[in-house]
C-alpha positions in Angstrom: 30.3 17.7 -9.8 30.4 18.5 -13.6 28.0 19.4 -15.8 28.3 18.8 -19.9 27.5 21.7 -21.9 24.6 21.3 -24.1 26.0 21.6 -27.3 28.2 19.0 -26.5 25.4 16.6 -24.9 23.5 17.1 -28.4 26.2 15.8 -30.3 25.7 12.7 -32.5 29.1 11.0 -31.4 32.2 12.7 -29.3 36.4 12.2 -31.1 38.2 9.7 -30.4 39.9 10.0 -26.9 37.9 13.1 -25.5 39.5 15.6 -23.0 36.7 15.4 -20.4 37.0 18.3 -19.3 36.8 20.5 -22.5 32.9 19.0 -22.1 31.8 19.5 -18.9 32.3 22.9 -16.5 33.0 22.0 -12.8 29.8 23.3 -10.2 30.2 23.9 -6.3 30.4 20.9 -4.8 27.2 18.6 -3.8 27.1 18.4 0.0 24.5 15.8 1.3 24.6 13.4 3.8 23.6 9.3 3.4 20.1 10.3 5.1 19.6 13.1 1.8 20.4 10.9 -0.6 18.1 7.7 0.9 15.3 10.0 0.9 15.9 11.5 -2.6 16.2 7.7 -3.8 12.9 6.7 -1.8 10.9 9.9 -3.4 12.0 9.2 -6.7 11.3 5.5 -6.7 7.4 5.6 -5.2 5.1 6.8 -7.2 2.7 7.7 -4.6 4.2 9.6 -1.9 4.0 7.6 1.7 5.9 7.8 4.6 9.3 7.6 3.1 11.4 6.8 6.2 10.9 3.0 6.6 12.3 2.7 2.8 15.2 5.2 3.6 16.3 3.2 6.3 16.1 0.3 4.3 18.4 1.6 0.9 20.9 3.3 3.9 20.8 -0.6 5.6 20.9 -2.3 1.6 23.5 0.4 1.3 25.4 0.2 4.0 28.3 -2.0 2.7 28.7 -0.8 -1.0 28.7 2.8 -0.5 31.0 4.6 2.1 28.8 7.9 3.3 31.1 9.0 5.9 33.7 9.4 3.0 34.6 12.9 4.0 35.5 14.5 0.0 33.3 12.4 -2.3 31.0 9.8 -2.6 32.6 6.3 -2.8 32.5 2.3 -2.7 32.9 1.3 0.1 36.2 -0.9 0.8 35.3 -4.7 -0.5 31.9 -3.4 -2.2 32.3 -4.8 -5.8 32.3 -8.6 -3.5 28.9 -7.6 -1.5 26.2 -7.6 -4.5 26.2 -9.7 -7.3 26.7 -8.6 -10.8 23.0 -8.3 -12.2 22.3 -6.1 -8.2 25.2 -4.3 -8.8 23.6 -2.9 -11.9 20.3 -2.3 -10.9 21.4 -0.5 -8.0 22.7 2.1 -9.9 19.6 3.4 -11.3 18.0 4.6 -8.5 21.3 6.0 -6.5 21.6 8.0 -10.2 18.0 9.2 -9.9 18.6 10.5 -6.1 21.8 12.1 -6.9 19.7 13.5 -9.9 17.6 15.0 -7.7 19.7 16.4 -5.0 21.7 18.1 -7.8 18.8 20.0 -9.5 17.4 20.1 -5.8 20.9 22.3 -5.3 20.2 24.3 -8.4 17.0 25.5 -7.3 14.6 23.2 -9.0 11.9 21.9 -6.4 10.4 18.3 -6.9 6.6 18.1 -7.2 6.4 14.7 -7.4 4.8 12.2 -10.0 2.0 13.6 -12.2 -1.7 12.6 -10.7 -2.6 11.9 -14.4 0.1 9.1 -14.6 -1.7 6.0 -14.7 -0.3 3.9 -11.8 -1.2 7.1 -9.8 -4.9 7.2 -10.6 -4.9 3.4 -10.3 -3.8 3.6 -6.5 -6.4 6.8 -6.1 -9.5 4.8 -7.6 -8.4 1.6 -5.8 -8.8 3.8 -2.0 -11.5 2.4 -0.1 -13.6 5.8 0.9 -15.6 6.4 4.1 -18.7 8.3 4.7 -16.6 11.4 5.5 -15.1 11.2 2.0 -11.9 9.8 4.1 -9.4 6.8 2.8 -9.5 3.7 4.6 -6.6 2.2 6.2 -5.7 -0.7 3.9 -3.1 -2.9 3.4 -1.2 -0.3 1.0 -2.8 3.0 1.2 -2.7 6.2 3.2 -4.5 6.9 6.2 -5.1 10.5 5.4 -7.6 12.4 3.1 -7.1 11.8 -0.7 -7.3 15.5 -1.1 -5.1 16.5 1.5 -2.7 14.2 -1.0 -1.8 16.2 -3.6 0.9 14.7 -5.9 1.2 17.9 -8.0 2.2 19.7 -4.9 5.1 17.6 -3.7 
């Protein structure tokens, strides 16, 4: 794991035929397993915080032939991978396994996610859209919780 120094990240344009390394300072390594980084992808992807196993299962099943977790030094392709997804998937996927190795880096530096903002508006969409009980309690529906709104605090997470 490297980390660019941020003079050099606020530069307009690097030379020619950089020396990598005179840009970025090596860090401790970034232990996690396949389970830590399925759930860092899951919580970074959902904007409303559910239970995030069923979808960690799913990107470590999705996953399970393009990335090779019990690689014992680093992260890696898995033998054969760039033949599993097709181009366009092969991109996308990318994205979010950036995201939850975003997160479990700053996770390592000490930085704590609290999740997605309650003011964003796909948030309060999903709040306003819970159907509420006489005990002020959500109802189970096809796509929300089954708990109290306020024990739900997105802030918190």
């Amino acid at each position: 794991m490297f980390e660019w120094q941020r003079a050099d990240v606020m530069k307009k344009r690097l030379p020619n035929n950089p020396q990598w390394c005179e840009f970025a300072s090596p860090k401790a390594k970034l232990l996690f397993s396949g389970w830590d980084l399925a759930h860092a992808v899951v919580k970074t992807d959902f904007l409303v915080e559910r239970n995030l196993i069923l979808p960690g299962i799913g990107f470590l099943l999705q996953m399970d032939q393009v990335l090779d977790f019990p690689s014992p030094s680093n992260l890696r392709l898995a033998p054969g991978a760039a033949n599993v997804l097709n181009d366009f998937t092969q991109t996308s996927v990318t994205g979010p396994v950036g995201q939850g190795l975003s997160m479990l880096f700053a996770h390592s530096r000490g930085y704590a996610f609290v999740g997605h903002l309650g003011s964003d508006a796909a948030v309060r969409a999903y709040q306003s859209s819970q159907v509420r009980n006489k005990k002020g309690r959500a109802e189970k529906c096809a796509y929300g919780p089954s708990k109290p709104l306020d024990e739900e605090s997105d802030a918190a997470r």
